[in-house]
C-alpha positions as CSV (number, residue, x, y, z in Angstrom):
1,X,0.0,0.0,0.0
2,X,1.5,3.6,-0.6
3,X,0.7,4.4,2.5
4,X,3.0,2.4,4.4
5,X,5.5,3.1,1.9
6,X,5.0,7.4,2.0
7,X,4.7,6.5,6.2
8,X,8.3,4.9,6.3
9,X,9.5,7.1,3.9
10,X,8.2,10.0,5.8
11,X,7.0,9.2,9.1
12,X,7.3,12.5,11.1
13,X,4.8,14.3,8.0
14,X,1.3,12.8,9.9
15,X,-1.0,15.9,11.2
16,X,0.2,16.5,14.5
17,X,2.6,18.2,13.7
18,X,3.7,19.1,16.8
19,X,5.2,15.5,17.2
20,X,7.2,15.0,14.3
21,X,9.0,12.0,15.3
22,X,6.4,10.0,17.0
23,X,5.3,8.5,13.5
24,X,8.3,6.5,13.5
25,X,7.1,4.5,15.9
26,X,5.4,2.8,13.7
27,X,8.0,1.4,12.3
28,X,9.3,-0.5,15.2
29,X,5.5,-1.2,17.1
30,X,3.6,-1.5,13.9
31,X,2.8,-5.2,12.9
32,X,2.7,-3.6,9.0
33,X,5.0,-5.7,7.8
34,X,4.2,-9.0,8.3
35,X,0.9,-8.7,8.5
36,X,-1.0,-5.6,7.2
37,X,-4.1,-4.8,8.6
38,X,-7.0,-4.5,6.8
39,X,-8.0,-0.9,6.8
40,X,-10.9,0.7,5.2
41,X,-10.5,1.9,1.8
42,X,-10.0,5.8,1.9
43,X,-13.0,7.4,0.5
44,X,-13.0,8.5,-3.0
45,X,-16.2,10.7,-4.2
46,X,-17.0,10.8,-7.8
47,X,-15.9,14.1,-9.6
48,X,-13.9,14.8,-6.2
49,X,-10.0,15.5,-6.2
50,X,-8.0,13.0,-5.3
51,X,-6.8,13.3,-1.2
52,X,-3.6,15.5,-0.6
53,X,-1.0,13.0,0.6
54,X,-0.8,14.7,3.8
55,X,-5.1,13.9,4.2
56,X,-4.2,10.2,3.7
57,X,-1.4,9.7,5.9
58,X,-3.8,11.2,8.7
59,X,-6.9,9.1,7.5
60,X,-4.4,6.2,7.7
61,X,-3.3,6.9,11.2
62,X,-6.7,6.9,12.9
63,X,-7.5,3.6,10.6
64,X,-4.2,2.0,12.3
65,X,-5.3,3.4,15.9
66,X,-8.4,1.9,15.2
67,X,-6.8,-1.4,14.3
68,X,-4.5,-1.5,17.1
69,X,-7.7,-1.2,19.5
70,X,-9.8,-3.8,17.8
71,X,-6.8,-6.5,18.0
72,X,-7.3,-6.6,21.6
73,X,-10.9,-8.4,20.9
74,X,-9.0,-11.0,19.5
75,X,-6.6,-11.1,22.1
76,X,-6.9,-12.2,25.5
77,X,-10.5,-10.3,25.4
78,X,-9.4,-8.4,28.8
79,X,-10.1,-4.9,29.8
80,X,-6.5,-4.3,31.4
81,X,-5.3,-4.9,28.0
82,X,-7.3,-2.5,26.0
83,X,-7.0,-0.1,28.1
84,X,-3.1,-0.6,28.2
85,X,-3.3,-0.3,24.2
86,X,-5.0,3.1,24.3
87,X,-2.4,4.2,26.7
88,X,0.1,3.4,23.9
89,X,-1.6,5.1,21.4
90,X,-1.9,8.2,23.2
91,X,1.6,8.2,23.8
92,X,2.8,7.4,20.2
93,X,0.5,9.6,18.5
94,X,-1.4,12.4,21.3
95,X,1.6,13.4,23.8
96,X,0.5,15.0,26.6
97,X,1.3,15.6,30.4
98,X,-1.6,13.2,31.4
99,X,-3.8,10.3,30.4
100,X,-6.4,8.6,32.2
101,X,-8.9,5.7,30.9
102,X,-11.4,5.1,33.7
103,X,-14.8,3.2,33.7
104,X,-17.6,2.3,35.8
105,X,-17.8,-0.2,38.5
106,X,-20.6,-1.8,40.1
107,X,-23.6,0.6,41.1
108,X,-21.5,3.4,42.9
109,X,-21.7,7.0,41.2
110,X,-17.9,6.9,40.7
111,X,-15.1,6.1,37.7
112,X,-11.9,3.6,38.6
113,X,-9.1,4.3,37.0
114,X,-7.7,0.9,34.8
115,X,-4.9,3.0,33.0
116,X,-2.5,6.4,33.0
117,X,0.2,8.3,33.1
118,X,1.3,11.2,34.2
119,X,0.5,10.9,38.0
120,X,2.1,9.3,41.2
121,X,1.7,6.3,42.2
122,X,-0.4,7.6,45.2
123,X,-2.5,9.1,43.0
124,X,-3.5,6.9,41.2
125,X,-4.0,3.4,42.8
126,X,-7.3,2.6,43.7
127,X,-8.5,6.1,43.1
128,X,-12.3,7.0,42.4
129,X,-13.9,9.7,40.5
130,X,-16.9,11.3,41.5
131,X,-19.8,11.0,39.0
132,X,-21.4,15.1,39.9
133,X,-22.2,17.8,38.6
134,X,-18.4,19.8,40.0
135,X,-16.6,17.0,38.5
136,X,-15.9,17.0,34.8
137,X,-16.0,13.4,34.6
138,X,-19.8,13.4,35.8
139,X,-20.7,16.1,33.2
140,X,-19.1,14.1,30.3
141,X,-20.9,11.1,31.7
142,X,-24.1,12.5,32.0
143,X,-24.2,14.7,28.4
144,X,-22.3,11.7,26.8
145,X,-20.5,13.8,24.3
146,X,-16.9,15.2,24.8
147,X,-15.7,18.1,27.0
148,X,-12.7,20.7,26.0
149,X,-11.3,23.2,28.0
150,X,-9.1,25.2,26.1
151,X,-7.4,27.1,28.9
152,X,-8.2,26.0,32.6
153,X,-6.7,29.3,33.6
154,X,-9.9,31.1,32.1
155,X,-12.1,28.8,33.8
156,X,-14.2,30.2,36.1
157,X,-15.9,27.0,37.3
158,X,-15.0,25.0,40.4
159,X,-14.8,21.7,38.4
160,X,-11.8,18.9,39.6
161,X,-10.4,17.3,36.7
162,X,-8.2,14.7,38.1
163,X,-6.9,13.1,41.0
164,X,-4.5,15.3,43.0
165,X,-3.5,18.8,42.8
166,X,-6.1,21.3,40.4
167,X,-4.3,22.5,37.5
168,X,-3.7,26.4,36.9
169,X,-3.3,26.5,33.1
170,X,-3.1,23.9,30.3
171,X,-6.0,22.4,28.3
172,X,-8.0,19.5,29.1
173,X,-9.8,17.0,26.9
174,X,-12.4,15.1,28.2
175,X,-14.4,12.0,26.2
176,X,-17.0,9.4,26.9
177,X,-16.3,6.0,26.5
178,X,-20.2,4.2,24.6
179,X,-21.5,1.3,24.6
180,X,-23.8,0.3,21.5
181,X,-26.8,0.9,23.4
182,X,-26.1,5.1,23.7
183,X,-25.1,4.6,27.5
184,X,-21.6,6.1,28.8
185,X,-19.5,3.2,30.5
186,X,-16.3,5.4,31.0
187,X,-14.1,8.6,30.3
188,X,-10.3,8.7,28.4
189,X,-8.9,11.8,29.2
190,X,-6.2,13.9,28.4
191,X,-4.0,17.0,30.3
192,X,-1.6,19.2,28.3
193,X,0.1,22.1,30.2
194,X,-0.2,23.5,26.9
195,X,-3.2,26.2,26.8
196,X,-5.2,25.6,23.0
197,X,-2.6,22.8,22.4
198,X,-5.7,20.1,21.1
199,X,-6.2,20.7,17.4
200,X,-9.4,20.5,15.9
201,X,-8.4,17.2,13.4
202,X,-7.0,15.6,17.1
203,X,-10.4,15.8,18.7
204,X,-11.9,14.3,15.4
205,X,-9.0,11.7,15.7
206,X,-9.6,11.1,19.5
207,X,-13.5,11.0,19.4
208,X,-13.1,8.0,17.1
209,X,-10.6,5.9,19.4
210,X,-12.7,6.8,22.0
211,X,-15.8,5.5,20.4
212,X,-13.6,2.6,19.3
213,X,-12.3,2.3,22.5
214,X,-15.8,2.0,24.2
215,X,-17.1,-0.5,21.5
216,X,-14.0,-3.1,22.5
217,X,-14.5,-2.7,26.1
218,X,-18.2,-3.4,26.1
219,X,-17.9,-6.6,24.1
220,X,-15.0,-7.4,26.6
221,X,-17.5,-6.7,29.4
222,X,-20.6,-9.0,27.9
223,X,-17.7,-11.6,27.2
224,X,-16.7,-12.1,31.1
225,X,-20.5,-11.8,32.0
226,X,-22.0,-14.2,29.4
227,X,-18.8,-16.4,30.6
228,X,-19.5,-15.9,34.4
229,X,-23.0,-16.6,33.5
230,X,-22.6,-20.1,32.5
231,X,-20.3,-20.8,35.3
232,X,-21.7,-19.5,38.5
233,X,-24.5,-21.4,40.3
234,X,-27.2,-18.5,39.5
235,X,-28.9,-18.6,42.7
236,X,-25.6,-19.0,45.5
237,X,-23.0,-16.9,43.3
238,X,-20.9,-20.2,43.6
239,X,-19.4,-21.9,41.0
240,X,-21.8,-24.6,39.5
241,X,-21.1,-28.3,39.1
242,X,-20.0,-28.1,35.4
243,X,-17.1,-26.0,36.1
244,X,-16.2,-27.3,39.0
245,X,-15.3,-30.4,37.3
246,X,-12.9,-29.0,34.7
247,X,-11.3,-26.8,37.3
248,X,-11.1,-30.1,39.9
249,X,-9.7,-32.2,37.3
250,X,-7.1,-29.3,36.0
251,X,-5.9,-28.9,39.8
252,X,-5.4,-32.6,40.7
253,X,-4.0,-33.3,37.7
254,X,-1.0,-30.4,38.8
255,X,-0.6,-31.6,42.3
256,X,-0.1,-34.8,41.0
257,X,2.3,-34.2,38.3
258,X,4.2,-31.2,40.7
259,X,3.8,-33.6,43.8
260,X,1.7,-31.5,45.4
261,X,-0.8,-31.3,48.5
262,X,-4.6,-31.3,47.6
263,X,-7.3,-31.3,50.1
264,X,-11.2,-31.5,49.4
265,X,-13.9,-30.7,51.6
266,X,-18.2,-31.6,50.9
267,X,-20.4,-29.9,52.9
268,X,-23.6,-30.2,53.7
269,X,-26.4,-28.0,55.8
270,X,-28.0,-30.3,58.3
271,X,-31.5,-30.9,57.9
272,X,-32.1,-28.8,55.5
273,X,-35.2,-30.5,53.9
274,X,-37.0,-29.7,57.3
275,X,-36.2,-26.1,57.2
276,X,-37.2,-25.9,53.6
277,X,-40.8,-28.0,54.8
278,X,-41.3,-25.8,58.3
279,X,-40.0,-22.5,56.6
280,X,-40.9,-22.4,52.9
281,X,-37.9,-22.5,49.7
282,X,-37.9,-18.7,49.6
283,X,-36.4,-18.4,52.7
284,X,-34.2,-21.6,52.2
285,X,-32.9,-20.1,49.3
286,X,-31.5,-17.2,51.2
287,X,-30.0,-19.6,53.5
288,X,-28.3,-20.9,50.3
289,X,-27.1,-17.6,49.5
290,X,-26.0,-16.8,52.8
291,X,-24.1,-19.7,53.5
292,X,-22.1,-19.3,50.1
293,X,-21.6,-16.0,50.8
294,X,-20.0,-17.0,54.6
295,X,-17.8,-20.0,52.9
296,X,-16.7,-17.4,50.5
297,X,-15.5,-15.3,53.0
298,X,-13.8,-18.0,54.7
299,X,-11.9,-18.9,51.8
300,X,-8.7,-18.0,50.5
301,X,-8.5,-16.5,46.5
302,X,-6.7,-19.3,45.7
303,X,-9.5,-22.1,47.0
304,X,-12.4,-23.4,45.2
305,X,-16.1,-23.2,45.8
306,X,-18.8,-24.9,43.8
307,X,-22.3,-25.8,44.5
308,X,-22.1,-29.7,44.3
309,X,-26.1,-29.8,44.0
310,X,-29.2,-28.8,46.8
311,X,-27.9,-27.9,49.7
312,X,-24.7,-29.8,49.4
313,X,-20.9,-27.5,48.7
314,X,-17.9,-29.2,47.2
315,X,-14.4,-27.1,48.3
316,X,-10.7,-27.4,46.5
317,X,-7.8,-26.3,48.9
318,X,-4.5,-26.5,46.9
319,X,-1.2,-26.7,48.3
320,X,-3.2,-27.6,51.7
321,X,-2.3,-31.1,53.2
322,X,-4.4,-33.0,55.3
323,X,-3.6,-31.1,58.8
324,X,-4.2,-28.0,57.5
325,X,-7.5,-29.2,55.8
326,X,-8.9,-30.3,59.4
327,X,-8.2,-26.7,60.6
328,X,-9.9,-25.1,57.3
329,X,-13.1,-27.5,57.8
330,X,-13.5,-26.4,61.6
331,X,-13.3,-23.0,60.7
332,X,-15.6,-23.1,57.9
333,X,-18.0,-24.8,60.6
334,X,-17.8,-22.3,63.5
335,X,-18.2,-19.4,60.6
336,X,-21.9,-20.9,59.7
337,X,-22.3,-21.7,63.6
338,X,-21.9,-18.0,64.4
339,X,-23.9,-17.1,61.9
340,X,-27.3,-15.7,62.8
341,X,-29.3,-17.3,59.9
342,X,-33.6,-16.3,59.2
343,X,-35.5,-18.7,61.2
344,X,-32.2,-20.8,62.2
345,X,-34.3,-21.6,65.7
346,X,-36.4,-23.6,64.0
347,X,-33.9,-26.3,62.9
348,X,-33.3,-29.4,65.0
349,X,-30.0,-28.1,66.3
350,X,-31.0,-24.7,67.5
351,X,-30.0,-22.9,65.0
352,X,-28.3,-23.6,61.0
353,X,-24.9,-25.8,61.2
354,X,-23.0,-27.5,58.5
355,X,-21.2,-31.3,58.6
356,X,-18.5,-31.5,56.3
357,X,-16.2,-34.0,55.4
358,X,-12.6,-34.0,53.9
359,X,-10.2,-36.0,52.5
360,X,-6.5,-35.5,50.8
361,X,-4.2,-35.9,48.0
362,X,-1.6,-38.0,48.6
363,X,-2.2,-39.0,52.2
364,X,-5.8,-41.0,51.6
365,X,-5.2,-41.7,47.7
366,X,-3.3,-41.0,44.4
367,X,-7.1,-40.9,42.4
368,X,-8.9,-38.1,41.7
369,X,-12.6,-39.8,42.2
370,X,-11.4,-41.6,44.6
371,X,-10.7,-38.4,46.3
372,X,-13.9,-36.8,46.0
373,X,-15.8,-40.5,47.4
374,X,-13.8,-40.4,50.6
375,X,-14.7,-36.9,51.6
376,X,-18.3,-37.6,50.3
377,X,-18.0,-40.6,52.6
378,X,-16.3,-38.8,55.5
379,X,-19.1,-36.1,54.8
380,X,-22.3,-39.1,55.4
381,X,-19.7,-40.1,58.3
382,X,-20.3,-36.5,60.5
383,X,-23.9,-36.3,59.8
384,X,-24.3,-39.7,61.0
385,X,-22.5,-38.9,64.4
386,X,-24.6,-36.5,65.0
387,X,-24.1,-33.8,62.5
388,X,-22.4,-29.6,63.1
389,X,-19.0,-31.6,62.8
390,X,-16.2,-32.6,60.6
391,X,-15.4,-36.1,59.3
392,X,-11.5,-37.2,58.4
393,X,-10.9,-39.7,55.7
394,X,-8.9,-42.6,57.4
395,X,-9.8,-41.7,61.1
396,X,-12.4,-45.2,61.5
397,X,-14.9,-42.7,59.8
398,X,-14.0,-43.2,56.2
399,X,-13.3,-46.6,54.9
400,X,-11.4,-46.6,52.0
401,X,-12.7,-50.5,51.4
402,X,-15.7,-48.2,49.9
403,X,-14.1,-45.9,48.4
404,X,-15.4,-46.4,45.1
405,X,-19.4,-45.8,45.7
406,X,-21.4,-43.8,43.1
407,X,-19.8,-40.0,42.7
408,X,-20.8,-38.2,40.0
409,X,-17.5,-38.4,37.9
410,X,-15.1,-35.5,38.4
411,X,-13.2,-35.9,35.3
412,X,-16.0,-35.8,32.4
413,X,-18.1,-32.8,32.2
414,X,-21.7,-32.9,33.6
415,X,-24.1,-32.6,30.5
């Protein structure tokens, strides 16, 4: 294409020219040569004059800024990622003082920061902007159509711009970040100490990466819900049964190979059937929720939760030997014990309790299944001494002689 070859030959001739030598970077960044993107065709009216080749080098740099941001679909479809690409590309191509992509989380009024530059450390991490009407960010939000200010020194209005210190002078460019359905999920911005340093044809350029940009990132968004979707138990939050099993079978399989410790825990709430019969399944399905919610809790990042089916919890500790299991069980059953639970006096027990039971890899066997029946077994094992305790494989509660009894296999997925 001749606009690679007029780019290389002449990189630093683009529109800004203000940064001459920033085209370059193209050169060394750009995956041009060994696989050309495909860009749109640069429009070509009947009876108009041919572009100027100054028009198509720019119309070619906001088609490659475009590219670059798309890619990251096909990437590792993450949000870090995209935003880290836009970062770039204001860097290569925008230069200013400071950047920040930000976006909405959960149902607070308030932006969190997922990429910059230009600010300290201390400003920045785990910072949140205010969605209102003295912050600029909740102006841009709520008109959904890009803010300039040409000289901060002029304005009158007491409106914070970013994180830290206000600035005296400079410009400031801010720009939504929309979703296809006309809603604002989150504002790129950009500082230059500059006063009327943003041209005209670099707002064009920016309002289409930031339209761009707010395409990708929503598709990344209903990628990791429509994923988390079909793994989480809908009604606990919990992982379900189907995933459970390819993550069970992935973390055996590399404490087996690594010579590893592996523990796993079943748990079940004790007489659960009554409370459902005395109390009614909309309240037991809080209970459900609760008690998810206070195993969660309990848990380490690292550990697996899933719900195994009714009222019944499978658990994965990694790198947790048998000992250290025993401990983890009796704290996960004083958490539920202390819990004050909707109608827990009307259980047999007083109150909601759990029995669990647990068994680990290598200490009770080398199988995965084989695994998961002992602490089933050790589980049936508790509730039949009385229940609100925890059963050991291999301590006279467990017999490994039965080891093999009908579990749902762990290593196949559940159709």
């Amino acid at each position: 294409m001749w606009h690679v070859r007029r780019l290389k030959k002449n990189p630093g001739s683009f529109y800004m020219g203000r940064n001459r030598d920033a085209m370059a970077k193209i050169r060394k960044t750009s995956p041009l040569e060994k696989t050309p993107p495909v860009l749109p065709a640069i429009p070509a009216l009947k009876g108009a004059a041919k572009p100027s080749a100054q028009e198509a080098e720019r119309l070619f740099l906001e088609y490659y800024c475009l590219y670059r941001i798309a890619t990251t679909l096909t990437e590792q479809m993450e949000v870090e990622r995209t935003a880290h690409e836009v970062k770039k590309i204001v860097r290569d191509f925008f230069p200013a003082q400071q950047f920040c992509l930000a976006l909405l989380e959960g149902k607070k009024p308030e932006l969190a920061i997922h990429s910059h530059f230009g600010f300290t450390r201390q400003q920045a991490d785990n910072a949140r902007l205010a969605l209102n009407a003295k912050n600029i960010f909740g102006v841009v939000m709520r008109r959904r159509r890009p803010v300039y200010v040409s000289n901060l020194k002029n304005e009158t209005a007491a409106i914070s711009y970013h994180p830290g210190r206000r600035h005296k002078q400079g410009a400031f460019l801010a720009l939504p970040l929309m979703a296809s359905s006309h809603h604002a999920i989150g504002v790129v911005s950009l500082y230059r100490n500059t006063p009327d340093s943003f041209s005209p044809r670099e707002i064009e350029a920016l309002k289409k990466i930031a339209a761009q940009t707010g395409h990708v990132i929503e598709k990344v968004l209903l990628y990791h819900e429509t994923r988390e979707q079909s793994i989480t138990d809908e009604l606990t939050g919990a992982f379900n049964r189907r995933y459970f099993n390819q993550r069970y079978e992935a973390e055996f399989m590399r404490a087996s190979r690594y010579d590893r410790a592996l523990s796993v825990i079943m748990l079940d709430i004790d007489h659960f059937k009554k409370f459902n019969d005395t109390n009614g399944h909309l309240l037991g399905d809080k209970v459900l929720k609760m008690v998810a919610h206070v195993l969660e809790e309990s848990l380490r990042k690292a550990d697996l939760l899933a719900r195994y089916g009714g009222e019944e919890f499978v658990i994965v500790l990694p790198e947790i030997n048998k000992e250290k299991g025993r401990k983890v069980a009796e704290k996960l059953r004083r958490a539920i014990e202390r819990t004050t639970f909707p109608k827990g006096d009307t259980q047999p027990l007083g109150q909601i309790t759990v029995s669990l039971g647990l068994a680990s890899f290598p200490e009770d066997t080398e199988h995965g299944n084989t695994l998961l029946a002992l602490a089933d077994e050790a589980l049936y094992q508790a509730k039949a001494l009385g229940r609100n305790q925890v059963g050991i494989a291999g301590n006279g509660q467990a017999s490994k002689a039965r080891s093999n009894k009908a579990v749902a296999p762990a290593f196949a997925t559940t159709p």
